[in-house]
C-alpha positions in Angstrom: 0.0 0.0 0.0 2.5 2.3 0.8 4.4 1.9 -2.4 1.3 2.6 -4.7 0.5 6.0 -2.0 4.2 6.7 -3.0 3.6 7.0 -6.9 0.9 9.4 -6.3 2.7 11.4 -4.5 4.4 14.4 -7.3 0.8 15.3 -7.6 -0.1 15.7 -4.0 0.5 19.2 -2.0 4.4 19.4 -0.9 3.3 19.3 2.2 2.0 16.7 2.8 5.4 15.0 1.7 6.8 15.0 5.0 3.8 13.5 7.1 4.2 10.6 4.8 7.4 10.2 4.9 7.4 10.0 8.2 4.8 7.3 8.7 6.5 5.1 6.3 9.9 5.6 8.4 7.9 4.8 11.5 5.7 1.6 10.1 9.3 0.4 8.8 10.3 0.9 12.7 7.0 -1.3 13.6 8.0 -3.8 11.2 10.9 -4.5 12.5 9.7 -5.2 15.6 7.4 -7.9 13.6 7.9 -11.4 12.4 6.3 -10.4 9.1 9.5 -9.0 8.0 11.1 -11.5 5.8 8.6 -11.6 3.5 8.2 -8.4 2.2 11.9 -8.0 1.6 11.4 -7.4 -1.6 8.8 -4.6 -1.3 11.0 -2.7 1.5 13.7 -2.7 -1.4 11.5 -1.1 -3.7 9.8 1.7 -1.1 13.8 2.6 -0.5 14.8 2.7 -4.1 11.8 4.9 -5.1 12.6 7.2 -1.5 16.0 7.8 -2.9 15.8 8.1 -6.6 12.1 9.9 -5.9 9.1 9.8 -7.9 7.7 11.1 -11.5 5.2 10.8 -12.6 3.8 12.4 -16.5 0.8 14.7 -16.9 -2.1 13.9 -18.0 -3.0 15.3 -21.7 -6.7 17.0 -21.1 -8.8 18.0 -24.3 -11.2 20.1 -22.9 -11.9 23.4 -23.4 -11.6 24.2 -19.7 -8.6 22.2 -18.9 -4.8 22.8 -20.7 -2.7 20.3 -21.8 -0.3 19.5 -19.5 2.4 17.2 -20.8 4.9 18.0 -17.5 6.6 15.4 -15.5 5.7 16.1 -12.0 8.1 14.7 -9.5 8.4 14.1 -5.9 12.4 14.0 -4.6 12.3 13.3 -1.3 16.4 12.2 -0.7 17.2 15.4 -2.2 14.4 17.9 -1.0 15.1 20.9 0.0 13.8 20.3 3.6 16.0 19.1 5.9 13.9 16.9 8.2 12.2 14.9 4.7 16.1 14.6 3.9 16.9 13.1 7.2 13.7 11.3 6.9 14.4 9.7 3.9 18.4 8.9 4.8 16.8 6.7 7.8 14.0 5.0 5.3 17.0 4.3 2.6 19.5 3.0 5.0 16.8 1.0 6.5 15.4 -0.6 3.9 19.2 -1.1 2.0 20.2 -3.4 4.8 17.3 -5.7 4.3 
């Protein structure tokens, strides 16, 4: 769930970033408290990879008289933000998920 909430995220509000951000770092912190965590090794890997490369996603293309077309890649950095605390944020998700 978290990795599908994570493609969405160039179109959401900046900031709202950081509250999810941090509930991924601490339902990481809950999981490893888990037994469950083996088996989702694979989708750990994947949350970290798309935390530290980030996230685009295209615009949509919009024929209607009301709407432009919008063709821009939205994207949603969140290793290289420019706020500190979804930086460090992210640094704890990445190495977290790295060592799996």
């Amino acid at each position: 769930m978290m990795t599908e909430q994570l493609q969405w995220m160039p179109l959401v509000n900046t900031k709202l970033h950081e509250p999810f951000v941090r509930f991924i770092y601490w339902s990481l912190r809950q999981l490893d408290a888990g037994t469950q965590h083996s088996t989702m090794t694979s989708t750990l890997r994947r949350l970290g990879e798309d935390i530290f490369k980030g996230v685009t996603m295209k615009g949509t293309q919009d024929n209607s008289l009301e709407h432009s077309v919008e063709n821009k890649a939205k994207t949603a950095a969140f290793f290289k933000s420019s706020s500190l605390s979804l930086r460090f944020l992210s640094t704890l998700i990445v190495l977290k998920t790295v060592t799996q």
